[in-house]
ZADO-1210 file (C-alpha; in nm, 4 decimals, padded with zeros to 6 digits):
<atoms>
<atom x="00.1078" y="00.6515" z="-01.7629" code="UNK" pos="1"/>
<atom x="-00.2369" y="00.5800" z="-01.6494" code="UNK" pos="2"/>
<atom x="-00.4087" y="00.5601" z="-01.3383" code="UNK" pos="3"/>
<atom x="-00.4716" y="00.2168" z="-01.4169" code="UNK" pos="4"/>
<atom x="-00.1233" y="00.1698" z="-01.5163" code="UNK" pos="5"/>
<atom x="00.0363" y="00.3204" z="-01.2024" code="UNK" pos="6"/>
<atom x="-00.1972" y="00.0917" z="-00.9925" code="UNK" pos="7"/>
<atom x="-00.0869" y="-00.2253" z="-01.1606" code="UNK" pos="8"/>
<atom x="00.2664" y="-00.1283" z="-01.0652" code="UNK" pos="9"/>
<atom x="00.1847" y="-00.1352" z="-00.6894" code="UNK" pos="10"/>
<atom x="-00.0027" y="-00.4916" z="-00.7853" code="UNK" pos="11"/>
<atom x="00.3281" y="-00.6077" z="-00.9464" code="UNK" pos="12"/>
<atom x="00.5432" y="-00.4873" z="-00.6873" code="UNK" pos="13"/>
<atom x="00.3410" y="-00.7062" z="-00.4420" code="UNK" pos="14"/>
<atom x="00.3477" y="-01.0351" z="-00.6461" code="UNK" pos="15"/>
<atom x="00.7052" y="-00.9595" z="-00.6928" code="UNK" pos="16"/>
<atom x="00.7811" y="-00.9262" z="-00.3335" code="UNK" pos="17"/>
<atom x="00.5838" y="-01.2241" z="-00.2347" code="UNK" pos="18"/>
<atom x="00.6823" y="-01.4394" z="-00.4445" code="UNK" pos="19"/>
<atom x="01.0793" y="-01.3519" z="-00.3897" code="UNK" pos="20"/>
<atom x="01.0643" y="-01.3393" z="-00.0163" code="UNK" pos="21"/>
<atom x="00.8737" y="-01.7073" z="-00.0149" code="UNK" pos="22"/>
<atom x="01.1082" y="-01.8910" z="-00.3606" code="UNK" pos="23"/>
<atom x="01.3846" y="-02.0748" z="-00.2353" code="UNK" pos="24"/>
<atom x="01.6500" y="-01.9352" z="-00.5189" code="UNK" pos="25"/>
<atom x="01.6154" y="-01.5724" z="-00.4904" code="UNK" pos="26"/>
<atom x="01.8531" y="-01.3360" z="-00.2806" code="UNK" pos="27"/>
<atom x="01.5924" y="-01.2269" z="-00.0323" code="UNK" pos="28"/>
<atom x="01.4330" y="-01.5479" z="00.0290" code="UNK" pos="29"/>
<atom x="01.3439" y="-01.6047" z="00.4188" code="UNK" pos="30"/>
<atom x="01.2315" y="-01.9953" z="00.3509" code="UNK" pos="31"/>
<atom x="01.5391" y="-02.1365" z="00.4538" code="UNK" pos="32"/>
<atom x="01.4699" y="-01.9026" z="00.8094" code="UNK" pos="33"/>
<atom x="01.1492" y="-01.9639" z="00.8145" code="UNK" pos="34"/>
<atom x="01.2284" y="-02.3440" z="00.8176" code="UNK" pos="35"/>
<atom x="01.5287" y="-02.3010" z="01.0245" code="UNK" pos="36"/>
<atom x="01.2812" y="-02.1776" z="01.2748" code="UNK" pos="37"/>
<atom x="01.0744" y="-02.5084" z="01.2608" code="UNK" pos="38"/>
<atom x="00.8336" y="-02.3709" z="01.0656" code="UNK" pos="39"/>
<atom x="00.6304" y="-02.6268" z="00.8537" code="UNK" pos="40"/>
<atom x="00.5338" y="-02.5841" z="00.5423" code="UNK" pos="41"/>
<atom x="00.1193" y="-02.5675" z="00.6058" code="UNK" pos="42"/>
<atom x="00.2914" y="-02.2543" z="00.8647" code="UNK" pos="43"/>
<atom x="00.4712" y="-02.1197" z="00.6243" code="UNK" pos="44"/>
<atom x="00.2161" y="-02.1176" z="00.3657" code="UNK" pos="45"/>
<atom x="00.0116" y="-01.9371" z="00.6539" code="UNK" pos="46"/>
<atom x="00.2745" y="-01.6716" z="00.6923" code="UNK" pos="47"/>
<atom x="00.2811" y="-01.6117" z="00.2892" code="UNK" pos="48"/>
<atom x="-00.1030" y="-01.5544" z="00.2881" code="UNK" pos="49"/>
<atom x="-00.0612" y="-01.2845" z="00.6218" code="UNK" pos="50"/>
<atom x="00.2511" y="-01.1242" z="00.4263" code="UNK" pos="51"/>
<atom x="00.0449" y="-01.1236" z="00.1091" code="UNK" pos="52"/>
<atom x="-00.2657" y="-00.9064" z="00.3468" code="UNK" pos="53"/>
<atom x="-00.0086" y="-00.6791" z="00.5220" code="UNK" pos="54"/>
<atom x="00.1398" y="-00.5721" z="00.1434" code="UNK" pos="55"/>
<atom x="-00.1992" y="-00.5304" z="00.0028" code="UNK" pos="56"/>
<atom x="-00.3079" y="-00.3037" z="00.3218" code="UNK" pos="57"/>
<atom x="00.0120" y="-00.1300" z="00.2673" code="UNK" pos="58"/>
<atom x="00.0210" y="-00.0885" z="-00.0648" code="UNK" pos="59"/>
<atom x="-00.3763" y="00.0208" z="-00.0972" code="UNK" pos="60"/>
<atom x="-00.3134" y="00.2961" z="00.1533" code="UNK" pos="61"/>
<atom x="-00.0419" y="00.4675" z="-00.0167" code="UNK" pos="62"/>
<atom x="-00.2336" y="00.4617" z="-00.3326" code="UNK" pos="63"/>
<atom x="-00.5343" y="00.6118" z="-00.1008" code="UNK" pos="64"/>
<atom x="-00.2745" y="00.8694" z="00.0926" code="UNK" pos="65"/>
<atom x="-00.1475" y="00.9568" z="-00.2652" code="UNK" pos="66"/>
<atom x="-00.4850" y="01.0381" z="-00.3644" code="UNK" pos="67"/>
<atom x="-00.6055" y="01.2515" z="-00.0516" code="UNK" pos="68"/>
<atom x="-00.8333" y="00.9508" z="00.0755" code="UNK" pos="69"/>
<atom x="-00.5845" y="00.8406" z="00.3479" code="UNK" pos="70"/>
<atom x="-00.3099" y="00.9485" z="00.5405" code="UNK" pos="71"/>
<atom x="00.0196" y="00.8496" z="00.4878" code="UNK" pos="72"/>
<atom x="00.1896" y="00.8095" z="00.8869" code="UNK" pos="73"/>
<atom x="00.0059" y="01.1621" z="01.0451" code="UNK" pos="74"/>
<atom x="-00.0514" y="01.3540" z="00.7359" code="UNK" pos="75"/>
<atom x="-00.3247" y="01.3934" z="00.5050" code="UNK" pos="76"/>
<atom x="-00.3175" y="01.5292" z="00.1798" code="UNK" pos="77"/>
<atom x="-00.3385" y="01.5546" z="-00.1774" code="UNK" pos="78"/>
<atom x="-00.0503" y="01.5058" z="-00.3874" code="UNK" pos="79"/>
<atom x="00.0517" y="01.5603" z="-00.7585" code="UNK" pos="80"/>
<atom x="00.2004" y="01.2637" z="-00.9362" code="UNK" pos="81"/>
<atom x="00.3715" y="01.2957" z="-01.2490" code="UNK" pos="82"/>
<atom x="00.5071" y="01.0470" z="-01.4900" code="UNK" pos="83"/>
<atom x="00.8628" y="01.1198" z="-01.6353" code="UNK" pos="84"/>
<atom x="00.6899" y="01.2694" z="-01.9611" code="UNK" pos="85"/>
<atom x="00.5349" y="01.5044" z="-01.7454" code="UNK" pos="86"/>
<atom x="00.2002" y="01.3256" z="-01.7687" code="UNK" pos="87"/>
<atom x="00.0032" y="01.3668" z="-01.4420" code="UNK" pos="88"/>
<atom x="-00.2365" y="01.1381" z="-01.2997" code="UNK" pos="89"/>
<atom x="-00.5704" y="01.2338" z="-01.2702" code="UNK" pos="90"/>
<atom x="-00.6482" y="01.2985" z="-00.8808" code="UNK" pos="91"/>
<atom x="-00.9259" y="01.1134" z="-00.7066" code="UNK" pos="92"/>
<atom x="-00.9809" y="00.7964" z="-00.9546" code="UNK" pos="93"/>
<atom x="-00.7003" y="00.6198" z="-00.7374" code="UNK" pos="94"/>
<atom x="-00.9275" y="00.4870" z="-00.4406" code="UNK" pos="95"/>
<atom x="-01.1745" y="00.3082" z="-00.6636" code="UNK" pos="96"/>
<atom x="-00.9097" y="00.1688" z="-00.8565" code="UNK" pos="97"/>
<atom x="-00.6866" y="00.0653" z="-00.5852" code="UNK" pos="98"/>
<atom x="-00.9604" y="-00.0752" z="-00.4330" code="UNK" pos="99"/>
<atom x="-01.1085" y="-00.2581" z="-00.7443" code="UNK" pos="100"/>
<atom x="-00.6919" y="-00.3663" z="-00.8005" code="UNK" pos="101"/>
<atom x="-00.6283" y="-00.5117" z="-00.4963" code="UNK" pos="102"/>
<atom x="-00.9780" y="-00.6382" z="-00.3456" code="UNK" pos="103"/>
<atom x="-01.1407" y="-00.6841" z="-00.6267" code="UNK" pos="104"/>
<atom x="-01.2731" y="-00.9803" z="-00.7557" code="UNK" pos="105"/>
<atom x="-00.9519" y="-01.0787" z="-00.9732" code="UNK" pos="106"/>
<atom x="-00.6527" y="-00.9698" z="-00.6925" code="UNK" pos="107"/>
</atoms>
């Protein structure tokens, strides 16, 4: 796998995510509690968009702790990530791509 590969997975994951949590027919939908809570739907589209920001903030600084660039809770440091085939990624490409991935002009 990639670096650009691995990074799309954290993209997917968020799409994923967001679009489960906020579709009315999947098992971890919160619409119907969202609306329960007399939320309308210009509010709930507003609560989308900030869960949308809080994954991509999420998701971006793992990639960045994973890399070195960032800490992940108190810790800082590098790790080694390896693909099942025993391919590893290359170390210190991930922050540009992350960044590129999800703030980029096509996120």
């Amino acid at each position: 796998m990639t670096n650009e590969e691995f990074i799309n997975e954290f993209k997917i994951l968020k799409h994923q995510l967001i679009e489960s949590y906020f579709s009315s027919d999947t098992d971890i939908s919160r619409i119907k509690g969202l609306k329960d809570a007399g939320l309308s739907e210009e509010q709930i589209v507003l609560v989308r968009n900030l869960a949308g920001e809080i994954l991509t903030d999420a998701l971006y600084t793992i990639l960045l702790g994973l890399d070195g660039c960032a800490s992940i809770g108190e810790k800082q440091t590098e790790f080694k990530i390896e693909d099942e085939d025993g391919n590893i990624l290359a170390g210190g490409d991930l922050e540009s791509l992350a960044w590129e991935t999800f703030h980029g002009s096509n996120t």
